[in-house]
TILO-340464 format. One record per residue (C-alpha): residue number from 1; residue in one letter; x, y, z. Coordinates in steps of 0.02 Angstrom, whole numbers. Layout:
% TILO-340464
+-----+--------+--------+--------+--------+
! num ! residu !      X !      Y !      Z !
+-----+--------+--------+--------+--------+
! NUM !      A !      X !      Y !      Z !
...
+-----+--------+--------+--------+--------+
***
This chain:
% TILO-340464
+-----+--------+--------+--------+--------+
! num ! residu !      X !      Y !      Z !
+-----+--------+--------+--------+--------+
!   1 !      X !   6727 !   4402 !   5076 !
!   2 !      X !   6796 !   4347 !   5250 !
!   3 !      X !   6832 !   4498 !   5365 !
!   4 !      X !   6909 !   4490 !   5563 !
!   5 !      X !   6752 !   4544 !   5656 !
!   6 !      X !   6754 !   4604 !   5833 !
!   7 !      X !   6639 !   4503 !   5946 !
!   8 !      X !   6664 !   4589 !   6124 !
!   9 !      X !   6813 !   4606 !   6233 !
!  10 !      X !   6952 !   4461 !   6220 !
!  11 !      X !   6850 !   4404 !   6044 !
!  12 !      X !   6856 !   4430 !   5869 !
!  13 !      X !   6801 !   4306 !   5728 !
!  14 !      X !   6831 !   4281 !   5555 !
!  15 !      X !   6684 !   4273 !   5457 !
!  16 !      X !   6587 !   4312 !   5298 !
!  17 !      X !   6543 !   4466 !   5248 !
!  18 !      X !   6474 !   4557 !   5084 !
!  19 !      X !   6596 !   4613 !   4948 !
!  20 !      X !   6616 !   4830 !   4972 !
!  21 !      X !   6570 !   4905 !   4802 !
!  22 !      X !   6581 !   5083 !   4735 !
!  23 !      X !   6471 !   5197 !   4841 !
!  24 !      X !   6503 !   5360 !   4778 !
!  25 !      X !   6621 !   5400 !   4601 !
!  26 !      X !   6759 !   5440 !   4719 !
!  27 !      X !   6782 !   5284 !   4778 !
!  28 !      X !   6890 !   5149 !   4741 !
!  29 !      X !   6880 !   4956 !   4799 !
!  30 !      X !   7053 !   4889 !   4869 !
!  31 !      X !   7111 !   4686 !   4845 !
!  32 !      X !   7199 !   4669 !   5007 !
!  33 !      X !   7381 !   4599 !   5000 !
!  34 !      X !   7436 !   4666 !   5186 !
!  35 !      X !   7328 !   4712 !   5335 !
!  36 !      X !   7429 !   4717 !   5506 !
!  37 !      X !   7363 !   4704 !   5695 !
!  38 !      X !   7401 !   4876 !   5758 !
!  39 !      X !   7438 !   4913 !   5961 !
!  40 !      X !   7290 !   5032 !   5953 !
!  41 !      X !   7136 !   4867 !   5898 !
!  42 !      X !   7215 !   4795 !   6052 !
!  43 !      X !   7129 !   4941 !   6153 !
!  44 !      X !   6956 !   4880 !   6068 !
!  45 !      X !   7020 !   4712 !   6088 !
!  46 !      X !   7034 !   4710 !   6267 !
!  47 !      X !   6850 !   4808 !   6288 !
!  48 !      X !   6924 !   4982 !   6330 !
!  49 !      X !   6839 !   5052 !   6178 !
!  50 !      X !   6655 !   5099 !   6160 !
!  51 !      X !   6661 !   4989 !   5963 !
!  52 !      X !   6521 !   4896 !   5933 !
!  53 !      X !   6506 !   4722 !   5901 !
!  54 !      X !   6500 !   4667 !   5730 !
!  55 !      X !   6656 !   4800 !   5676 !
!  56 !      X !   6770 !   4760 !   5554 !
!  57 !      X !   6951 !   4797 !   5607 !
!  58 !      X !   7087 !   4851 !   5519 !
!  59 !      X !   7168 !   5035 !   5489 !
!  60 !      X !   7333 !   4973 !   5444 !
!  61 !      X !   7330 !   4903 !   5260 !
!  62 !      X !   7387 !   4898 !   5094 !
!  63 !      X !   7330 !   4811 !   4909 !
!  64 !      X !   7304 !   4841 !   4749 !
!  65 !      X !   7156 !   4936 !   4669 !
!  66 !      X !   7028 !   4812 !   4589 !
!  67 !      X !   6883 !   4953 !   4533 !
!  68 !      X !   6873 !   5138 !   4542 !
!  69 !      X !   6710 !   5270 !   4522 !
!  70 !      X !   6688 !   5359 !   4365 !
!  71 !      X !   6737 !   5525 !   4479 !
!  72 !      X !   6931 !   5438 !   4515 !
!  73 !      X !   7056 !   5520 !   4386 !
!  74 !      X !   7233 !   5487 !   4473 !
!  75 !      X !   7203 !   5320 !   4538 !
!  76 !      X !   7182 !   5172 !   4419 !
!  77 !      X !   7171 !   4966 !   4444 !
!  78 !      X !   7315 !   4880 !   4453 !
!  79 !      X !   7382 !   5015 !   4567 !
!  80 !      X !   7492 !   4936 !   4707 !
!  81 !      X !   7441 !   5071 !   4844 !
!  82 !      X !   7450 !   5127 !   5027 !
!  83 !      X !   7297 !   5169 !   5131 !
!  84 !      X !   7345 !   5296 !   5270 !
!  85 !      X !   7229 !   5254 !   5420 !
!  86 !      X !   7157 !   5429 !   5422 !
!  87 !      X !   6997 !   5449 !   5290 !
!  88 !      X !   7010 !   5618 !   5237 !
!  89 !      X !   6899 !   5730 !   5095 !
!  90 !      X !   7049 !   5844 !   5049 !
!  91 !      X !   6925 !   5997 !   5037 !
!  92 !      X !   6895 !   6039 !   5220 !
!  93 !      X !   6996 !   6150 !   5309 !
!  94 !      X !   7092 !   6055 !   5402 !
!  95 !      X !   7127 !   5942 !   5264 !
!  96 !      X !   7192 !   6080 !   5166 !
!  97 !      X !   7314 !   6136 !   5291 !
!  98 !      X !   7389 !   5974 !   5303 !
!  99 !      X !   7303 !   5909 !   5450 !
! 100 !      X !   7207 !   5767 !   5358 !
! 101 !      X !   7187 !   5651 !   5536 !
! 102 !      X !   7058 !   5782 !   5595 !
! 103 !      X !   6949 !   5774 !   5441 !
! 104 !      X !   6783 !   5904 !   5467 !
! 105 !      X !   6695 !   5797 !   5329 !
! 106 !      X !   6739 !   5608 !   5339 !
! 107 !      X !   6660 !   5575 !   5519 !
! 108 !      X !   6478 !   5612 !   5552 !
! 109 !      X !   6515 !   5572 !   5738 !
! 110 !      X !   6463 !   5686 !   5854 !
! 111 !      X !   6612 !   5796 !   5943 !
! 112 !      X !   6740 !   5666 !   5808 !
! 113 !      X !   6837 !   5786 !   5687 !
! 114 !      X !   6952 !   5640 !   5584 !
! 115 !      X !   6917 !   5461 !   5524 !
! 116 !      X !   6969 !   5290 !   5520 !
! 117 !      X !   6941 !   5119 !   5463 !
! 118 !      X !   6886 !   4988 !   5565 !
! 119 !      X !   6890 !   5106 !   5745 !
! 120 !      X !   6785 !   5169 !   5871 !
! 121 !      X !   6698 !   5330 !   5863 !
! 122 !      X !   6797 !   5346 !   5692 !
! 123 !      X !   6664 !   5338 !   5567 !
! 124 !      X !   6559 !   5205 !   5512 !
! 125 !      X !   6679 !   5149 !   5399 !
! 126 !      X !   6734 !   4945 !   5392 !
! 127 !      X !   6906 !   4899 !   5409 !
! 128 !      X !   7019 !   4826 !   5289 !
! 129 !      X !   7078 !   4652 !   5398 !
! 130 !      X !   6981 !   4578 !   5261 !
! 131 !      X !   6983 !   4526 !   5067 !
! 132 !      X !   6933 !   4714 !   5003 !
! 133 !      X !   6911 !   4863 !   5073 !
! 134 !      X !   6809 !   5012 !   5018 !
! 135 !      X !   6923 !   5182 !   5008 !
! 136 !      X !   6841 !   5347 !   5006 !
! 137 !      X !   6885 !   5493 !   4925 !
! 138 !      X !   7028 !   5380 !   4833 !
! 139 !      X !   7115 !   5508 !   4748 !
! 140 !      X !   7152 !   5602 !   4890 !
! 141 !      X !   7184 !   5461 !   5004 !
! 142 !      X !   7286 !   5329 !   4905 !
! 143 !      X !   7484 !   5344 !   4899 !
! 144 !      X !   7526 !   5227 !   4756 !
! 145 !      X !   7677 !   5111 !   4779 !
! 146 !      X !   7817 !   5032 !   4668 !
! 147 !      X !   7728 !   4879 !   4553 !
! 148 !      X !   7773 !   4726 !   4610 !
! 149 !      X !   7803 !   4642 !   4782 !
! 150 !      X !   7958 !   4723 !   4826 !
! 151 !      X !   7970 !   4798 !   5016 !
! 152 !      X !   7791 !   4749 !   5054 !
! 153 !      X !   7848 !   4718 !   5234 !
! 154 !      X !   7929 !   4891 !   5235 !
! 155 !      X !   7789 !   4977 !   5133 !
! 156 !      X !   7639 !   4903 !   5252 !
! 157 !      X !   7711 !   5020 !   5392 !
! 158 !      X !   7660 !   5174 !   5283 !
! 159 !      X !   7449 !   5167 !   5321 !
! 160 !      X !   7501 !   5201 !   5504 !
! 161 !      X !   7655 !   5132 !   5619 !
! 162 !      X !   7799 !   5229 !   5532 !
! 163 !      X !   7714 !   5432 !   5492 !
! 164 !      X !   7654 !   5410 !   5668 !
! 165 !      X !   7839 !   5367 !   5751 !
! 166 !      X !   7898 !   5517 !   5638 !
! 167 !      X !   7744 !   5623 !   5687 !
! 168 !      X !   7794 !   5579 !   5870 !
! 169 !      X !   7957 !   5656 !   5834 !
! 170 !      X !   7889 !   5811 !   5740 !
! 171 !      X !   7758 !   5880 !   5891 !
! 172 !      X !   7932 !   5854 !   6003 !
! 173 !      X !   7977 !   5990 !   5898 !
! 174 !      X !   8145 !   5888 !   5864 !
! 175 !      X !   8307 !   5982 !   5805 !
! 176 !      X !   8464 !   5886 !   5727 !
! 177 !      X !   8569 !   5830 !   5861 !
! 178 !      X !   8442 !   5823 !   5985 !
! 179 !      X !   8430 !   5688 !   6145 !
! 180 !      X !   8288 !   5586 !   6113 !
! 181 !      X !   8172 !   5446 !   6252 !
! 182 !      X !   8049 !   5355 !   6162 !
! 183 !      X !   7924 !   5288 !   6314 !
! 184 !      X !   7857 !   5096 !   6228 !
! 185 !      X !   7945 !   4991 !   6109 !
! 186 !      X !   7777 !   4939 !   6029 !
! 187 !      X !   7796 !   4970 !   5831 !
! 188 !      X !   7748 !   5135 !   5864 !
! 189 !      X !   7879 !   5181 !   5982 !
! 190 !      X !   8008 !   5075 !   5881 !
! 191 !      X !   7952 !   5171 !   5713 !
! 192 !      X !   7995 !   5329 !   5809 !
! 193 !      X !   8151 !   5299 !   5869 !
! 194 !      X !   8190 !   5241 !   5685 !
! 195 !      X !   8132 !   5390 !   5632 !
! 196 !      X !   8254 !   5512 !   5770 !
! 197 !      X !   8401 !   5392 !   5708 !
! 198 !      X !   8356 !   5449 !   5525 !
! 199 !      X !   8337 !   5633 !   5556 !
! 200 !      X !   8492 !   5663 !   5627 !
! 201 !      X !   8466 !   5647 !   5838 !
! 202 !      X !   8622 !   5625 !   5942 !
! 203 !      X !   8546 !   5494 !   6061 !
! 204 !      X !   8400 !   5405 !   6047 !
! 205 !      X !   8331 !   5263 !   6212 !
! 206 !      X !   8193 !   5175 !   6208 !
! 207 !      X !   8106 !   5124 !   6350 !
! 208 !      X !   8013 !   4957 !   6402 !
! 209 !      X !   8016 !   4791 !   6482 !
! 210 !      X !   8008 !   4674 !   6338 !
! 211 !      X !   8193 !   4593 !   6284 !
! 212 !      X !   8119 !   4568 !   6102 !
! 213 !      X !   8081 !   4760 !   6085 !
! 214 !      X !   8226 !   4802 !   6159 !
! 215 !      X !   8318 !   4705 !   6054 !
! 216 !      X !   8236 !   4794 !   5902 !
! 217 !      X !   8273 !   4952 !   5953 !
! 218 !      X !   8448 !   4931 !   5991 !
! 219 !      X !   8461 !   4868 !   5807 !
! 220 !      X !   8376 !   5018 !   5750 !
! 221 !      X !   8534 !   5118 !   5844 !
! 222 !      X !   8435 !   5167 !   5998 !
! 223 !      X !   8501 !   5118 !   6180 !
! 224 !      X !   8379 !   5000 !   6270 !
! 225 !      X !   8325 !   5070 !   6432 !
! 226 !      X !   8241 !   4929 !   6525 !
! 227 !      X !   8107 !   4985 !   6643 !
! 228 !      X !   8077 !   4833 !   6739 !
! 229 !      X !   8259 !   4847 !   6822 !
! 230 !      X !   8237 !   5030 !   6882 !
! 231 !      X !   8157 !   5170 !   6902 !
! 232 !      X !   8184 !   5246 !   6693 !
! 233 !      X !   8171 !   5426 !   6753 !
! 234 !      X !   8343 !   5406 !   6852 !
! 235 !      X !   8428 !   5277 !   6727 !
! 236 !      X !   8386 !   5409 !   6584 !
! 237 !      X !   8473 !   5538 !   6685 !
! 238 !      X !   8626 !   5423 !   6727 !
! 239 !      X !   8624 !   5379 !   6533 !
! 240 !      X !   8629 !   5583 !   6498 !
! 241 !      X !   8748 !   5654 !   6640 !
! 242 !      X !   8606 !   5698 !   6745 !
! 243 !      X !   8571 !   5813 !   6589 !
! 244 !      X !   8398 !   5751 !   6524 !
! 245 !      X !   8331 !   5745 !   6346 !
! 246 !      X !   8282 !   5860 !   6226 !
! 247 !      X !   8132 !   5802 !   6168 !
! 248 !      X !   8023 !   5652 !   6235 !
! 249 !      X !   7913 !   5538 !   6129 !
! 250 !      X !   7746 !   5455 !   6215 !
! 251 !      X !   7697 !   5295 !   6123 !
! 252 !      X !   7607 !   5221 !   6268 !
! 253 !      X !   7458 !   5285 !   6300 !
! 254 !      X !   7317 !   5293 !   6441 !
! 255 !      X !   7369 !   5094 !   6464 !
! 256 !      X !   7541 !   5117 !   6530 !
! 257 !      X !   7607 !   4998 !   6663 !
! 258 !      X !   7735 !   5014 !   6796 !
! 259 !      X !   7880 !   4860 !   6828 !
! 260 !      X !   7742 !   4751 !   6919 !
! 261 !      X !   7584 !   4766 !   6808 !
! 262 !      X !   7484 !   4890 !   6879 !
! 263 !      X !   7408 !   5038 !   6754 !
! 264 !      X !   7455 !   5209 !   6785 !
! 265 !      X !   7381 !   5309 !   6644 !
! 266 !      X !   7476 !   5467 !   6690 !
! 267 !      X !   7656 !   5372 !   6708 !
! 268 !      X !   7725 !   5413 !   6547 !
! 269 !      X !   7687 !   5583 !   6559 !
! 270 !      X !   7741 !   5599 !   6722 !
! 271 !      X !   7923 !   5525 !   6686 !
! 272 !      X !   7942 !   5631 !   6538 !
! 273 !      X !   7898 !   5788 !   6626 !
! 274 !      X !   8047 !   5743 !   6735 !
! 275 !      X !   8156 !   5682 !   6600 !
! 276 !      X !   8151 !   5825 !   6483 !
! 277 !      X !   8252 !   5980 !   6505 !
! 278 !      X !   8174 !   6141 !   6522 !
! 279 !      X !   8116 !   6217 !   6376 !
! 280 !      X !   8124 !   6035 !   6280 !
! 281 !      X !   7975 !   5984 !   6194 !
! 282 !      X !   7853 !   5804 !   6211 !
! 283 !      X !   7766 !   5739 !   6065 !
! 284 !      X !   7611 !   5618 !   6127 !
! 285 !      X !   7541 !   5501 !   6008 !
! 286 !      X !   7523 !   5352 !   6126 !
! 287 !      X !   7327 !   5346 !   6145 !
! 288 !      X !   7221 !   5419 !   6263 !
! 289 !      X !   7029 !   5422 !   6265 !
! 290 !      X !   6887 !   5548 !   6313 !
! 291 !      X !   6827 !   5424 !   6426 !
! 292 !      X !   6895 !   5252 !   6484 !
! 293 !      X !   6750 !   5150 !   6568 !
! 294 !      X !   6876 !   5020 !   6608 !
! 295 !      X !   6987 !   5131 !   6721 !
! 296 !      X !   7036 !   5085 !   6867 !
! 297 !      X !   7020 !   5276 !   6941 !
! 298 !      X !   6855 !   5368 !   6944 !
! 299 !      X !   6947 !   5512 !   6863 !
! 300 !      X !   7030 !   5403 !   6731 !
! 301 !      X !   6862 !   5352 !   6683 !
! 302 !      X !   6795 !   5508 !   6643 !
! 303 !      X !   6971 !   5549 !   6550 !
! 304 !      X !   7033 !   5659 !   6680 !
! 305 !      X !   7228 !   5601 !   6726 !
! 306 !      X !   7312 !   5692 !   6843 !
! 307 !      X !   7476 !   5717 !   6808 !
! 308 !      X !   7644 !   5832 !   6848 !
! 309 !      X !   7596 !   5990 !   6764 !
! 310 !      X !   7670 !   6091 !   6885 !
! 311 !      X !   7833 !   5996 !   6840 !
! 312 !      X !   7788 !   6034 !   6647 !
! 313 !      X !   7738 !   6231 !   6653 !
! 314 !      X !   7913 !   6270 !   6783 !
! 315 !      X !   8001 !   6207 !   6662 !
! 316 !      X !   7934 !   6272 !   6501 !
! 317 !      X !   7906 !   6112 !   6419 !
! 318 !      X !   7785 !   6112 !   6248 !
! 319 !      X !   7687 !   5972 !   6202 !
! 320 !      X !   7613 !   5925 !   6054 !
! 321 !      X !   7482 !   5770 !   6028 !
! 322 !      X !   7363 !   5682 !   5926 !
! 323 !      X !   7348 !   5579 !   5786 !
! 324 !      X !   7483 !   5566 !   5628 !
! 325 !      X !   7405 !   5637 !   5473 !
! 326 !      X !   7489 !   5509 !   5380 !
! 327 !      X !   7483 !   5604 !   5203 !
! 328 !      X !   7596 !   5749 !   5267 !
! 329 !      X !   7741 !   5601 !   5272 !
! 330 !      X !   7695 !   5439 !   5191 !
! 331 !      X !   7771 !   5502 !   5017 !
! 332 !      X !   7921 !   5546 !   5073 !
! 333 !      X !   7940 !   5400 !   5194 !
! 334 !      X !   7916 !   5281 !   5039 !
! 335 !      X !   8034 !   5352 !   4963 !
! 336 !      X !   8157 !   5342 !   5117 !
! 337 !      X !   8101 !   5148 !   5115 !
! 338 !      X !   8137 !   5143 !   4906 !
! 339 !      X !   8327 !   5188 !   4931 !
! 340 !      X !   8338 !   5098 !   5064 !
! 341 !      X !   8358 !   5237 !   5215 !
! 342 !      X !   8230 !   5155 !   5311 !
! 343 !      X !   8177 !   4980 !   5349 !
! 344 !      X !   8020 !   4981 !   5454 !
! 345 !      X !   7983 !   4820 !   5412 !
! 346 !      X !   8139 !   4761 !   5528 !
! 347 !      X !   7979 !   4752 !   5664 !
! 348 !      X !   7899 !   4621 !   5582 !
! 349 !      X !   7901 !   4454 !   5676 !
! 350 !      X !   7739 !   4345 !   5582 !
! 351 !      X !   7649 !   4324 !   5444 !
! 352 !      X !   7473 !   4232 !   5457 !
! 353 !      X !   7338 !   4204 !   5368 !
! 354 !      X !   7169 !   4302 !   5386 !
! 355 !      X !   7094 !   4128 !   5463 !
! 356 !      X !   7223 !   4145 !   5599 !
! 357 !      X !   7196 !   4325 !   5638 !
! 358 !      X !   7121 !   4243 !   5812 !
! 359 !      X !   7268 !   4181 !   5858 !
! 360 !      X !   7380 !   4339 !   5810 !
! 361 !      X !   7262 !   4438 !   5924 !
! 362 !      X !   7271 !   4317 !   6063 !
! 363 !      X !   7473 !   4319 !   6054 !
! 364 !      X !   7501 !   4479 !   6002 !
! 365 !      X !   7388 !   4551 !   6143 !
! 366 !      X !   7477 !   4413 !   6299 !
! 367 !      X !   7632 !   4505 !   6227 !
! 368 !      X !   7710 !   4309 !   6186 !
! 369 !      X !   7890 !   4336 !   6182 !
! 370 !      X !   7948 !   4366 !   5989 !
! 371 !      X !   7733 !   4434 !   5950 !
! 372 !      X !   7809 !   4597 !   5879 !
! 373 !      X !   7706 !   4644 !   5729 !
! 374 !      X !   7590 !   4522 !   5648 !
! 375 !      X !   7546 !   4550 !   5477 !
! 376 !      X !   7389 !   4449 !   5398 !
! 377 !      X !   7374 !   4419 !   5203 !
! 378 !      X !   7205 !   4378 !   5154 !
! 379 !      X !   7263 !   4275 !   4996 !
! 380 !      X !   7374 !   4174 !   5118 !
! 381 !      X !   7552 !   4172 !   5173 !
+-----+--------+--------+--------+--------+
***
């Protein structure tokens, strides 16, 4: 099969690789129909990852089941299913209490609770930007879909982009009428703000420089805060009276960037500290890493950021962070999608081919005006 391969900072490939079989009777084998570049390969992308070369990428991705183990009961081919980015056994304890993204079983990693396709220190697991993928555990993991080919733009947002937007939300510890700032209008901070809009929030800005995302989000009923034209902290508190937000949504990460370029990795924490009322809440799923080699800081390399805590504890902020477990929302998020309350796939700007996942990397990553959300389709566009 041909799979996107990562090759070392700035260079992936698309080559040939063997055809995944069934491994263990709870597997199941996966024809690919959708597999979408995701703001978090860009981090491998770009060498600020520890993968190694020779990786297949891909956690976001979608398909239709083309075998299954003799131990697979729910799932059967022909299923038109959703593969949440987390690989989860279902029998662990943190699996049983919902929190399926920090798996005890699925990653033999050292000091790695939680697993993932195609991402480092996530299990040695091949990802799905590719023909087939191998799923684990598939009765746990798979969310089947509507037959057909109805919404697949919508539905490919379910393996990742859209639970984690709404998980930002949730570890805000959002409450209906609630002020929301979303910090990046990447599809993650896009998916989030969709997500406040849905559940009922008041207000809802999104902050970045890009026109494109800010168009997006303004279209999703959020109010474009544009960074680049001053400082956000003090247009946020023009925007609200001088009030702040209730809650505060990170979907940045250790790479944030000020107006002029230069990476901050504490900035977005730092402005929502400020930004948030007392006693208001921040939900963090914007990346950061144990340790960042390609910091500029000594600290930030070892995955110490200082920050405004001091701001953060006076006023009695919580925080909550971490990765989505996708299966505590991807059901009823389809189902939003199915009668039409929510149309992630609004994001999507291209559709490629797996041959010209190079490219889509190379534009998606130089942030080319309009490079949004690139889905690939192995059988071709």
């Amino acid at each position: 099969m041909k799979a996107v391969v990562y090759r070392g900072p700035k260079s992936v490939a698309v080559e040939d690789r063997p055809d995944p079989t069934i491994q263990s009777p709870t597997d199941a084998v996966i024809r690919l129909t959708t597999t979408n570049i995701c703001g978090s390969d860009l981090h491998m992308y770009e060498g600020r990852t520890s993968v190694e070369e020779g990786k297949v990428l891909g956690h976001e991705n979608m398909g239709v089941v083309e075998a299954v183990g003799d131990g697979v009961d729910r799932i059967r081919v022909g299923d038109r299913v959703s593969v949440p980015f987390n690989i989860a056994c279902g029998t662990c304890r943190n699996c049983q209490t919902g929190w399926t993204s920090f798996c005890l079983r699925a990653n033999p990693t050292e000091g790695m609770d939680g697993a993932a396709y195609g991402y480092a220190n996530m299990g040695p697991y091949d990802g799905g930007q590719a023909e087939f993928l191998r799923v684990p555990w598939a009765d746990v993991n798979l969310l089947t879909l509507p037959e057909g080919t109805e919404h697949e733009d919508d539905f490919t947002m379910l393996s990742d982009v859209f639970p984690t937007g709404w998980h930002g939300v949730e570890l805000s510890g959002f409450q209906v009428g609630d002020r929301v700032a979303v910090f990046g209008g990447g599809p993650v901070g896009l998916m989030a703000a969709h997500s406040a809009v849905i559940r009922g929030a008041s207000e809802v800005y999104v902050v970045d420089k890009e026109p494109d995302r800010l168009r997006l989000a303004e279209g999703y009923g959020a109010v474009p805060v544009d960074f680049s034209a001053g400082d956000p902290v003090e247009q946020l508190m023009q925007l609200t009276g001088g009030r702040g937000v209730d809650r505060g949504v990170d979907a940045v990460g250790y790479q944030a960037h000020d107006g002029t370029g230069d990476e901050h990795p504490e900035l977005v924490l730092d402005n929502l500290a400020q930004v948030v009322r007392a006693t208001g809440g921040l939900g963090v799923v914007g990346v950061y890493m144990p340790e960042d080699p390609g910091a500029s800081g000594d600290l930030a390399k070892e995955g110490r950021i200082p920050w405004q805590f001091g701001t953060f504890f006076t006023k009695g902020q919580l925080m909550g962070t971490g990765q989505a477990p996708v299966k505590r929302y991807n059901r009823q998020l389809r189902d939003l999608i199915t009668t039409g309350k929510a149309n992630p796939g609004a994001i999507v700007s291209h559709h490629l081919s797996l041959d010209e996942a190079v490219e889509g990397y190379q534009h998606f990553d130089d942030r080319d005006p309009g490079w949004t959300k690139v889905l690939l389709h192995p059988a071709g566009v």
